[in-house]
N, C-alpha and C positions, 0 to 999 in steps of 0.2 A: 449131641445126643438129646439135650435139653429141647431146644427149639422139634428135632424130630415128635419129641413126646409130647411139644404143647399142640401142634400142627394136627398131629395123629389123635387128638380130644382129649386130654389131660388138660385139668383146670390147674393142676397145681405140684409140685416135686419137693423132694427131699432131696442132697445128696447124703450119702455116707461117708463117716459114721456122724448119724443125726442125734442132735440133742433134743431124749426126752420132754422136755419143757417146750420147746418148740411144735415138736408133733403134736400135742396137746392145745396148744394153742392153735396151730391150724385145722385139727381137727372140730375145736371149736366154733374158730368162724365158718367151716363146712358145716356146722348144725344148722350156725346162723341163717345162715343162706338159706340153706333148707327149707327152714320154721317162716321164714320172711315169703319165700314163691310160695309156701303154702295158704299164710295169710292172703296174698296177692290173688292165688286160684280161688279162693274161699269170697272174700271182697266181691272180685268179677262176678259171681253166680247172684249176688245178691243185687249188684247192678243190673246183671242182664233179666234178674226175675222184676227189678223195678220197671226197666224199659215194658215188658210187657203187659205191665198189669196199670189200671190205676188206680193211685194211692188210696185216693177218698174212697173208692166203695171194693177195690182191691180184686173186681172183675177186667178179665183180659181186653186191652185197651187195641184202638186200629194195627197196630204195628203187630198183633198176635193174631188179626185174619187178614186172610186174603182172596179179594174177588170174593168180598161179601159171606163167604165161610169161613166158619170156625178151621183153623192150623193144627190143630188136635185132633177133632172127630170128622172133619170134611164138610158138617151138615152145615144149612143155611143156617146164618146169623139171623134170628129176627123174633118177632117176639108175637103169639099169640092171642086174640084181646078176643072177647067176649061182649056183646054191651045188649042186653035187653033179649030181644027173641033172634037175633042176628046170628045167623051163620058163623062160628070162629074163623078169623081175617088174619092173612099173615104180614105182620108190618116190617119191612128192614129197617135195620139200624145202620144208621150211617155210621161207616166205621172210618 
């Protein structure tokens, strides 16, 4: 019956009649667990915001466009310049 339960997605059994102190303490390490994948999911997000930004000026780095557009809004990557009586020029940015 055991093994059916651990097969069928139970992480974990009691049989009967269980000692209080025990429940408790397993009920325990299932917080633990818990509180630990949550750190883990919380961690990941903060890696995956570091992969796409960079650090020093903390704008979205190559790996956050693609095929020279921005992965958020679609538009080109690139930067508008100005210089004298010129026309505004669109320059890409190598990503």
């Amino acid at each position: 019956m055991i093994v059916k339960g651990l097969a069928a997605g139970a992480d974990d059994y009691l049989t009967k009649p269980f000692d209080p102190g025990e429940l408790n303490a397993r009920i325990g390490v299932g917080r633990r667990i818990i509180c630990l994948q949550r750190d883990i999911e919380a961690k990941n997000l903060l890696l995956q915001e570091a992969a796409r930004t960079d650090s020093l000026t903390g704008l979205p780095n190559r790996r956050q466009s693609k095929n020279g557009r921005s992965a958020k809004s679609g538009a080109p990557s690139g930067m508008a310049i100005r210089c004298g009586s010129c026309w505004p020029t669109s320059i890409p940015l190598r990503m």
